[in-house]
C-alpha positions in Angstrom: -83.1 85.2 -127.9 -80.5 87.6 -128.6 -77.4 85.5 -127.0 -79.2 82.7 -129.2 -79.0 84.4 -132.6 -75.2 85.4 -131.6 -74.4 82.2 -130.9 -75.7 80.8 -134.1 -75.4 83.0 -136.9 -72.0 85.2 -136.0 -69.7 82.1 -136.4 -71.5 81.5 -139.6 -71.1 85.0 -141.1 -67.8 85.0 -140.1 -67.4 81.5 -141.5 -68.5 82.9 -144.7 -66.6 86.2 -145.2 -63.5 85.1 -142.8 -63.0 81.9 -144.1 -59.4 82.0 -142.8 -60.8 82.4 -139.5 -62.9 79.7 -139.5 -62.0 76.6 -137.0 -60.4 74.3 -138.8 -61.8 70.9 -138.9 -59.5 68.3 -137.2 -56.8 66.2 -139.7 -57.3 62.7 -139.5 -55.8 59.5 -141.7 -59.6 58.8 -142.9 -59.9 62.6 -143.9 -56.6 62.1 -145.8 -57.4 59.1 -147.7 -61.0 60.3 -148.8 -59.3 64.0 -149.7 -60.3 64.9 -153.4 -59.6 67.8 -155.1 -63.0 69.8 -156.2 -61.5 72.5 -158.1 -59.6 76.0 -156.6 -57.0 76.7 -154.8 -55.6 74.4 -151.8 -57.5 74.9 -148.6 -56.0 78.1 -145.8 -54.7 77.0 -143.2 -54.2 73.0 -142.4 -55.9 70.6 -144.4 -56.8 66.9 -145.5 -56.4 67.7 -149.0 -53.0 69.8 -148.7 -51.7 66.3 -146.6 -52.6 64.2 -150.2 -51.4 66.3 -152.2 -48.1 67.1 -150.1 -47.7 63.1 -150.3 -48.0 62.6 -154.0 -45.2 65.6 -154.5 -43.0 63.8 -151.9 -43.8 60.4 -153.7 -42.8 62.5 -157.4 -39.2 63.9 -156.1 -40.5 67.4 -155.6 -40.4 67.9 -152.0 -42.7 69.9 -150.1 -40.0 69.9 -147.0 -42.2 68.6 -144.1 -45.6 67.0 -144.6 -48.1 68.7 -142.2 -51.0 69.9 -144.1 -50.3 73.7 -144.3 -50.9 75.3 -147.0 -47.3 77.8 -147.1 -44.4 78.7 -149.4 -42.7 74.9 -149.3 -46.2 73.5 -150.7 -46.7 76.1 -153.3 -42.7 76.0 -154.3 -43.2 72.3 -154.8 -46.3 72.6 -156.8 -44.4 75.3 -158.9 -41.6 73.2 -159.3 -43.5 70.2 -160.7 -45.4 72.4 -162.8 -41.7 73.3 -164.5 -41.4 69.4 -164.7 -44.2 68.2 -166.0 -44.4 70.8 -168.8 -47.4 73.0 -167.1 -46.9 76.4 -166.3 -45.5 76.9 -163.0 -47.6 79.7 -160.8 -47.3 77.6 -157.3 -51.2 77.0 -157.5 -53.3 74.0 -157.7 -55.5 73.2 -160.7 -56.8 70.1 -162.4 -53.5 70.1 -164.5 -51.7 69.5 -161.2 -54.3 67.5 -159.7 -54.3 65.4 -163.1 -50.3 65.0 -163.4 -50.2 64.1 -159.6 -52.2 60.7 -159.7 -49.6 58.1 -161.1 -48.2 59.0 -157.5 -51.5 58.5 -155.5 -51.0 55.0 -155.4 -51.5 53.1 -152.2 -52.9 54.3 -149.2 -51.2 58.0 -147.9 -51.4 56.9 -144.2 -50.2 53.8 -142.7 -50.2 52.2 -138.9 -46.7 52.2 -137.2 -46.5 50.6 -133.8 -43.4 52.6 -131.9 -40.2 50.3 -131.2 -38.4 50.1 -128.1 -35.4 51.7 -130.6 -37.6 54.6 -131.5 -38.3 55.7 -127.5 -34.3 55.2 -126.9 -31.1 56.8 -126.8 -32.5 60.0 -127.2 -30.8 63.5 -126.4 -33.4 65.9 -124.0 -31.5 68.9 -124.7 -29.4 70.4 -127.6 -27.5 73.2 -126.4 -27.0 76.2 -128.6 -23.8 76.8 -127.3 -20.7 75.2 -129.4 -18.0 74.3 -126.2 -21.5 72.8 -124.8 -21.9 70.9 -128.3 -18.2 69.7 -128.3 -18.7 67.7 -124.8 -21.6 65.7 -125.8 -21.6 62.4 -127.2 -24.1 63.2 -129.8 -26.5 65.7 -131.1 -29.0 63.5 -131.4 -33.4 63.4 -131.7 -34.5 65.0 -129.1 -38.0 62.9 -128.7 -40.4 60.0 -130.6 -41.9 62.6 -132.4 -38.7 64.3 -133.8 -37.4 60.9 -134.8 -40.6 59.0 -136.4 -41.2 63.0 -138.1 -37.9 62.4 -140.0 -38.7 58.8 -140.7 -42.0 59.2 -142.1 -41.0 63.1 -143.6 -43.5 64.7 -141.6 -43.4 67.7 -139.4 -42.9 66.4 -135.3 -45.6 68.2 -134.6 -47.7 67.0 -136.9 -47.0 63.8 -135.8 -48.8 64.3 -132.2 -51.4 66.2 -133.8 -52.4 63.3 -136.5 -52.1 61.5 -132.9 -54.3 63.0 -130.2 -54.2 61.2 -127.1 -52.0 58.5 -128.2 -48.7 58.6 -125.7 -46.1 58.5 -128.4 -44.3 56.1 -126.2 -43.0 51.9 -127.2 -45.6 49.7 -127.8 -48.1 52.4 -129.2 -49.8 51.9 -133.0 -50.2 55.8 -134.4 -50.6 56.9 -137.7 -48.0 58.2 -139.9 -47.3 59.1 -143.6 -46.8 56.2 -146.2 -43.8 57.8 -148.2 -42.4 56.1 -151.5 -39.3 54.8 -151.2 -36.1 57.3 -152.0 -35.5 57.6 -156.1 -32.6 55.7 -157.2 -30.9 57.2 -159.9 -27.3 59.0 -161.2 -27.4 62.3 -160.6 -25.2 64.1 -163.4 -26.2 68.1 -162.6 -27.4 69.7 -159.1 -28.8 73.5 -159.7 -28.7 75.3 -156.9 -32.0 78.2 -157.6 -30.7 81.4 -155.3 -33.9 83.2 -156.1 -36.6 80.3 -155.2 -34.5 78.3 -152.5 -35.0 75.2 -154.8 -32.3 72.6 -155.2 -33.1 70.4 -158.7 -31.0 67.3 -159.8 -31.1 66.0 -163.1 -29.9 62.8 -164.6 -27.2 62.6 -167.6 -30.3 62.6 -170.3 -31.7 66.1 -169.1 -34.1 65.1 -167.0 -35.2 66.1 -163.4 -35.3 63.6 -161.3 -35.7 65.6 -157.9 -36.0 68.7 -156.4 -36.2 70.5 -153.2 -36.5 73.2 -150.8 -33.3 74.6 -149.2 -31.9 77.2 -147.2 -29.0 78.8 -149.6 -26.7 81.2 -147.7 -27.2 84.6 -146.2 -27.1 87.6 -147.0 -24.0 87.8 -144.2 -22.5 85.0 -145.9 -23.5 83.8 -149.5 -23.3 80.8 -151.1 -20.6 80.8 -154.0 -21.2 81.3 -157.8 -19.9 79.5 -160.4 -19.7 75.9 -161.3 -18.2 73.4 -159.0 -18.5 69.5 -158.5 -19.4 67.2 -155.7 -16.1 65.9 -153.8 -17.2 63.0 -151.2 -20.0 62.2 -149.1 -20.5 61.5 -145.7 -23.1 60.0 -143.2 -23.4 60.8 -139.9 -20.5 63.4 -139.9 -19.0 65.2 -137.4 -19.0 69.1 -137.5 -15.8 71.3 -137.4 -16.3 74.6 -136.2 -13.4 76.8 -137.3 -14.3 80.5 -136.8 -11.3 81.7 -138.8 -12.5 80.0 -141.8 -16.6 81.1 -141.9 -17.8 82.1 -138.7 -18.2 82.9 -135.4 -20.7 81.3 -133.0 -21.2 83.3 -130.0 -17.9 84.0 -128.4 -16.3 81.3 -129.4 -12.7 81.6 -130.8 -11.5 78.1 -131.1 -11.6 75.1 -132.8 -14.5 72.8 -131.9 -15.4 69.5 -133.1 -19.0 68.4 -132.7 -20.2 65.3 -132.5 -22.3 63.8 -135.4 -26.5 63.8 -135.1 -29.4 64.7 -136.8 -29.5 67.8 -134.4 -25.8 68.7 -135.4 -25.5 72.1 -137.9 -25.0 69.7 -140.7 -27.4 67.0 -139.8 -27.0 63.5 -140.6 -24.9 63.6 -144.5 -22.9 66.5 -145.8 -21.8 66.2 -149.3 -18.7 68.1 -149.9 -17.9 70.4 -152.9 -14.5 70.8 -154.6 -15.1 74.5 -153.6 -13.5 74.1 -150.3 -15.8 74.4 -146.7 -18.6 74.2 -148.6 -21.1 71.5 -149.7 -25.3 70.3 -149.2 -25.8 68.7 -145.9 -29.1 68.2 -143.7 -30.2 70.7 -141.1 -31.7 70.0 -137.7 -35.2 72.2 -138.5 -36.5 71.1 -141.9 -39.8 73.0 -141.0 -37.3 76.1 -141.2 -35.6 75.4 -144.5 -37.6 79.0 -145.7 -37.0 81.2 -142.8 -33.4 80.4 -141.5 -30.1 81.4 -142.7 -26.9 79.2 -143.7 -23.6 80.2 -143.5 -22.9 79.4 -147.3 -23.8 76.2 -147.8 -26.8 74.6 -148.9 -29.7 72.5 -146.4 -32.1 70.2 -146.9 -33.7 68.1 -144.8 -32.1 65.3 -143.9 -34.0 62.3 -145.6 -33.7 64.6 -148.9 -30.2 65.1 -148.2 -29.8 61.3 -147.8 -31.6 60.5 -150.8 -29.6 62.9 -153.2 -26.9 61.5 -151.0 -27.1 58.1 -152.5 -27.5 59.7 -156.6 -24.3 61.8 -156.5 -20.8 60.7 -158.1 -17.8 61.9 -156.5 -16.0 63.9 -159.1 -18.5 63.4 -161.5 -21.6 65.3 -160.5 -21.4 69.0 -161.1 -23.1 71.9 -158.7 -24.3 75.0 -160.6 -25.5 77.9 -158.4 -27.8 79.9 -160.3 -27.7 83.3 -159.4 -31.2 85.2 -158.6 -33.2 86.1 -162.1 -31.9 82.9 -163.5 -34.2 79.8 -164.0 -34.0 76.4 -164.7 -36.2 77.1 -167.4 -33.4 79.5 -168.7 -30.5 77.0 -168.4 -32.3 73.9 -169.4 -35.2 75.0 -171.6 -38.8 73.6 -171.7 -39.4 69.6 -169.9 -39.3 67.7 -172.5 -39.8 64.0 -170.2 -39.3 62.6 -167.0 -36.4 60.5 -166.1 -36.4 56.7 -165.4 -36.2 56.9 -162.0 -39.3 58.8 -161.5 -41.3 56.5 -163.9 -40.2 53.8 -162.1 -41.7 55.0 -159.2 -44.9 54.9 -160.9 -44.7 51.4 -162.1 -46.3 49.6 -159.4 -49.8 51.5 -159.3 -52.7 50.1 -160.1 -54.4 51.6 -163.5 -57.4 52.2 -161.2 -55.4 54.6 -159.3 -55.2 57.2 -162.5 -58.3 56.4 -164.7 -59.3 59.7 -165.8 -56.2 61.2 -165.1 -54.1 62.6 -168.1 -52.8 59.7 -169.0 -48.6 60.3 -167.0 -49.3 63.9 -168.2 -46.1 64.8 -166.4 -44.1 61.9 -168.2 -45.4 62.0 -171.8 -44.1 62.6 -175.4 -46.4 65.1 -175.9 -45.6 68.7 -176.6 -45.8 71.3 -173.3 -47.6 73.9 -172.6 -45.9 77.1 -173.7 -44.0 78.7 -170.7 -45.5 82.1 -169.6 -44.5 85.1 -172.5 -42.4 87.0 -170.2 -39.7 84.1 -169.9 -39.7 83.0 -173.9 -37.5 85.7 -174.8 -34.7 85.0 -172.3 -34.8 81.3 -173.2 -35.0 81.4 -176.6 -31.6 83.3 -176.6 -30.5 80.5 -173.5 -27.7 78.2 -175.2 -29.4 74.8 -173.2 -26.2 73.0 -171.4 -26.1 69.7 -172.9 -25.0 67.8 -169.4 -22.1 65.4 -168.9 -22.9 61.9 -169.9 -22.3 59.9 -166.4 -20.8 56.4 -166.2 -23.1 53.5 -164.5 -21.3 53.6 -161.3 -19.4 56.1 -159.3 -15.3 55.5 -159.1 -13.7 57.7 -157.3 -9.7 57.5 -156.6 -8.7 55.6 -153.6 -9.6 58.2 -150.8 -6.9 60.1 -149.1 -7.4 60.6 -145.5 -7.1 63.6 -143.3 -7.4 63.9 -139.3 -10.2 65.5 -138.2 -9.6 69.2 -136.3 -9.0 68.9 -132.6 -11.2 70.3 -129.9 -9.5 72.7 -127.7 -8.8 72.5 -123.8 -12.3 74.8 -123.9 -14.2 71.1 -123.3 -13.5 67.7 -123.4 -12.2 66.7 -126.9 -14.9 65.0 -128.6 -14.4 61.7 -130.0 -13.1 62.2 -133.7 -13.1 60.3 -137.3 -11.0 60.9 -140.2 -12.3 62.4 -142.8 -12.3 60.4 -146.0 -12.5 62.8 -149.0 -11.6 62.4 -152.8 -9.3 64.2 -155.0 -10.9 67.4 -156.0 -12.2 68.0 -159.6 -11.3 71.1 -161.5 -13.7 74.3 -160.6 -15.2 75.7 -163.2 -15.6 79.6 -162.7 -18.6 79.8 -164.9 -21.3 82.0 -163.7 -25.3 82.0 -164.5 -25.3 85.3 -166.0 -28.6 87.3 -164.6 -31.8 87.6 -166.7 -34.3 90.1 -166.6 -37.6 88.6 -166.0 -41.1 88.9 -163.7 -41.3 88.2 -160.1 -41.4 84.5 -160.2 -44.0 82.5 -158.3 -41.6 80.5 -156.6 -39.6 83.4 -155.0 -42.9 84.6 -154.3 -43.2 81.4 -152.3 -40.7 81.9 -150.7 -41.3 85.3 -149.3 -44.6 84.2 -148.2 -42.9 81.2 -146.1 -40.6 83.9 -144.4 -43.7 86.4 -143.4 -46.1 83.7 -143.2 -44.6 80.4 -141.6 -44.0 81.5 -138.2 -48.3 82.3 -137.4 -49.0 79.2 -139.0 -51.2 77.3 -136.2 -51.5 72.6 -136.4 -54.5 71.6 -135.4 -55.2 69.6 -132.3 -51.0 70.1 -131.1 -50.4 68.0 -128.4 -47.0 67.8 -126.1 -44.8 65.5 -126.3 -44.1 63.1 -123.1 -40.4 63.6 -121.8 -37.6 61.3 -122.2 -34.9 61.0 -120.1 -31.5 62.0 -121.6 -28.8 59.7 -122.9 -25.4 59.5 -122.8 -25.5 56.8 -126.4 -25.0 57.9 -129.8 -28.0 57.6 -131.8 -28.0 54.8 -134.4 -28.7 56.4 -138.0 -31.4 54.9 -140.2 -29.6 52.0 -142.5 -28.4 53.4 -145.6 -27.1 51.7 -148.4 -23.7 53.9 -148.8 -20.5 53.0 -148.4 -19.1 53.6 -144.1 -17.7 56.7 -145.2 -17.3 59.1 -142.5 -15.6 62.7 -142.3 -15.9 65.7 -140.1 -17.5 68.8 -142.1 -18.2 72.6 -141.8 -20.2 75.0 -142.9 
């Protein structure tokens, strides 16, 4: 009788004052779609609910980083960050405001069936090497399994993948489940601010409107980002990586040149746009789950299907990059949200009226007057001159490209195979810097923090391991992309 009352009512008391150590129910694509938000905060832990509402943010431009349905500092950053855009006040937490603003972009179905290609189980890589010689002599740093590919694809985190997938061999001919993302924004991207302080990367379009934003890892401690005012110099896909330790830093005991090969495992990942400040730029990274807890050597990560998308709204010499230094906001530089862009309404356009009946009505995108920022920050922005941004013509023109070779590898390794770099004039630096403000902690640096201490104990439900592939010796075909071929070797 004893063992029988333990057995019974212990997991239930502990269910009810340990919530956080309660099991947590298994993530499927039914529990997804019939997620609705009852009022609180977002689930601990894993959850149906955090997958929904990580969709609609990825849907709206605000990135979340990886889908996976943990509730961590990438979520509530994103949530905070469409609160700034939608004219809400932005603490990071869920409320009916959000939940309200968030339903033009709940749409469609969040999960979809995907039957795995012969393409998707081949020329895969089964080991990245951390060492850069070892880097230099492959043909390229590419996925290293299904789940790692179809996780980029679908913007979800590989493990996530198998877990929304138990049991199902994530080999060819298989039908899983993935997530249904919108389509990438399409749109001119006039200003980039790069947010030191919340690790948040925010483009807007030449009327002063946000278009996207996202999580990033923005240089170290070892070796910052820069300050200032720069603009965006070229872009390109699928670059090469040149590792020149007499310029940023040095890997290991490596003293040479290297050239890597290009890959979505590469230290770039799969785009790098270049700044006129030279060596650095925003490129992709080969952890996304990581953006929060790793270190860059200056430059500025994203994942790589958010780096691909802003990819495509940049204009060579045109788009400016403003790194704003910690205990400056958006909010300071750019003042209240007064509207949405066109790109994100038009991403809205195609769902049904069902989908937001008894929702505020495109809360996010409409005329009306927002809610008053939190007191602390009124002061500073009411004595913040707002930047009135460059207008930006329809279409980028930048001068005919002038090409430079590619570094060399050294007699370290076999040289790997190169491509010229194709790059654009550079535009005059400006050596403006955000001057600091004194304000509160801010929720989204508190985000942050909480990714850093937090992320790594973070446990998916139902994780599964992923079958083996053999190694290949083939470069990995990128995902089509409507950019020009341009190719270049970059560093960081």
């Amino acid at each position: 009788m004893l063992f029988s009352l333990r057995a019974t009512v212990l997991p239930a008391v502990l269910a009810t004052i340990l919530p956080g150590m309660a099991a947590a129910a298994p993530v499927t694509a039914a529990a997804i779609e019939a997620a609705s938000y009852g009022g609180g905060a977002l689930p601990a832990g894993q959850s149906p609910l955090t997958v929904k509402v990580q969709v609609m943010l990825d849907r709206a431009g605000t990135s979340p980083g990886v889908i996976d349905g943990i509730k961590g500092g990438m979520s509530r950053s994103a949530i905070a960050a469409f609160e700034r855009r939608s004219g809400l006040p932005a603490d990071g937490q869920m409320d009916a405001q959000v939940w309200a603003a968030l339903q033009p972009f709940a749409g469609g179905a969040m999960t979809m069936d995907y039957t795995i290609t012969d393409a998707d189980a081949a020329d895969l890589t089964q080991h990245i090497p951390s060492d850069y010689v070892e880097k230099a002599n492959m043909t390229s740093l590419g996925y290293t399994s299904v789940a790692e590919k179809l996780g980029e694809r679908f913007h979800m985190d590989e493990k996530f993948v198998a877990a929304l997938n138990p049991g199902v061999p994530l080999v060819a001919g298989s039908t899983i489940k993935v997530i249904a993302p919108s389509k990438p924004l399409k749109a001119k991207v006039a200003r980039i601010f790069i947010e030191k302080g919340t690790n948040r990367v925010a483009a807007y379009d030449s009327e002063g409107h946000m278009v996207v934003n996202y999580p990033a890892t923005i240089g170290s401690d070892e070796t910052p980002s820069p300050s200032g005012t720069h603009k965006v110099r070229a872009v390109a896909m699928n670059p090469e990586y040149t590792y020149n330790p007499s310029i940023n830093f040095t890997q290991g005991e490596n003293k040479s040149v290297l050239t890597l090969p290009p890959g979505p495992n590469g230290p770039v990942g799969t785009v790098w746009i270049a700044l006129s400040k030279p060596t650095y730029g925003l490129h992709g990274t080969p952890t996304p789950s990581r953006l929060f807890v790793n270190e860059s050597h200056g430059c500025v990560r994203l994942t790589n299907w958010d780096a691909e998308e802003l990819a495509h709204m940049v204009q060579p010499g045109v788009t400016t990059v403003e790194f704003l230094e910690r205990g400056t906001t958006l909010a300071d530089v750019m003042g209240d949200a007064t509207g949405v862009s066109r790109a994100v309404m038009a991403a809205t356009s195609d769902v049904p009226a069902a989908s937001i009946a008894g929702a505020a009505s495109l809360t996010l995108a409409a005329s009306t007057r927002p809610l008053p920022k939190p007191a602390a920050l009124a002061a500073a922005t009411a004595t913040a001159a707002a930047t009135t941004p460059a207008t930006a013509p329809a279409t980028a023109a930048p001068s005919t490209p002038a090409v430079a070779p590619a570094a060399t590898a050294p007699a370290t390794g076999t040289p790997a195979t190169t491509t010229p770099a194709t790059t654009t004039p550079a535009a005059t630096t400006s050596a403006t810097t955000a001057s600091p403000a004194t304000t509160p902690a801010d929720p989204l640096t508190e985000a942050v923090e909480d990714a850093i201490s937090d992320s790594s104990d973070v446990v998916v439900t139902q994780p599964r391991a992923v079958p083996s592939v053999p190694a290949t010796t083939q470069p990995v075909t990128p995902l089509p992309l409507p950019l020009p071929n341009t190719t270049g070797s970059a560093t960081d």
